[in-house]
C-alpha positions in Angstrom: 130.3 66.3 52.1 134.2 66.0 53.4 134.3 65.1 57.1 135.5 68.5 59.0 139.0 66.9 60.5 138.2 69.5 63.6 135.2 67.4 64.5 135.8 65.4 67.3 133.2 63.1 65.6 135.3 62.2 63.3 137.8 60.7 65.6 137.9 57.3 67.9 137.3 57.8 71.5 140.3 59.2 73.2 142.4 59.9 70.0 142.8 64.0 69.4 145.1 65.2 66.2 147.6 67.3 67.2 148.5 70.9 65.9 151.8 71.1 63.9 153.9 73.1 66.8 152.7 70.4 69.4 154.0 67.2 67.3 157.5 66.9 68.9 156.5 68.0 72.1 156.3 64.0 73.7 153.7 62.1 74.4 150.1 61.7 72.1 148.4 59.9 74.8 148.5 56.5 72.2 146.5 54.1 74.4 148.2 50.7 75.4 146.8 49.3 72.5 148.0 51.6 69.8 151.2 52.1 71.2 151.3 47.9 71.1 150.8 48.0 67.6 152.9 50.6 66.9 155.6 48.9 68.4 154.5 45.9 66.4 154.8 47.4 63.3 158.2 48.9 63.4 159.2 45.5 64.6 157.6 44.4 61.3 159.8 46.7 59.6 162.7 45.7 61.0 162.5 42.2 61.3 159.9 40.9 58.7 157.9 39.4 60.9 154.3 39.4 60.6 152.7 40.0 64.0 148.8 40.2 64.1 147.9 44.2 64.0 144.6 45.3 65.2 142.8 47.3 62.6 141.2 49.8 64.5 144.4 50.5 66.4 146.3 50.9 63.0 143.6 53.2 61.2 144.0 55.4 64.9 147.4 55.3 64.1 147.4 56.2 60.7 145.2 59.5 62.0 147.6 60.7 64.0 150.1 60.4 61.2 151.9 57.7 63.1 151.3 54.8 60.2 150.1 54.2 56.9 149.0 51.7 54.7 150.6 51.1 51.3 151.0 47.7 49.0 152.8 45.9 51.3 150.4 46.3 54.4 150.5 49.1 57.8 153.7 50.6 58.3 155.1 52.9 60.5 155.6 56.7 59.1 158.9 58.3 59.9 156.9 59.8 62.8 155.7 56.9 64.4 159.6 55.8 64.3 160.3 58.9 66.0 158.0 58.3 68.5 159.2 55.2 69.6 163.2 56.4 69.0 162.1 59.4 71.7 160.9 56.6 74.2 156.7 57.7 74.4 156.1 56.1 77.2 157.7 52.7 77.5 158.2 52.2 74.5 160.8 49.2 74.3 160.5 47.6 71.2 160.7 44.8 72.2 158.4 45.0 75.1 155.1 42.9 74.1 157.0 40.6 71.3 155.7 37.5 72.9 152.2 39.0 73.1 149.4 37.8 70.8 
């Protein structure tokens, strides 16, 4: 049986998809953590460098259409880029580069 992806069962704790006429309306309520990795991952992308990414963080991420994983690790979609181009909140690239 597919997973329903309107059951909020099938999402992490504080993590909602949003409907397609919401997407570009600001923020997705990314917790700290996700919005970390985000950060870290488009930092990947433009730098090379491999930062640590928390799983969990990535796969809530990729639900919310703002990564994905492919043969050369998590990346950020062109959303998540977006995201981070329209400022979410505080979202300074470079913010957390020194962080573990």
């Amino acid at each position: 049986m597919m997973s329903n992806p309107d059951d909020d069962r099938a999402r992490p704790v504080g993590l909602s998809l949003v409907s397609a006429p919401e997407r570009d309306l600001g923020d997705r309520g990314l917790s700290v953590e996700a919005l970390r990795a985000l950060r870290q991952l488009e930092r990947r992308t433009r730098t090379g460098d491999l930062d640590a990414v928390n799983i969990r963080d990535a796969q809530a991420l990729a639900q919310l259409g703002l990564a994905r994983h492919g043969p050369g690790g998590w990346r950020p979609t062109p959303e998540g880029l977006a995201y981070l181009q329209r400022g979410g909140p505080e979202a300074s690239p470079d913010d957390d580069a020194s962080k573990p």
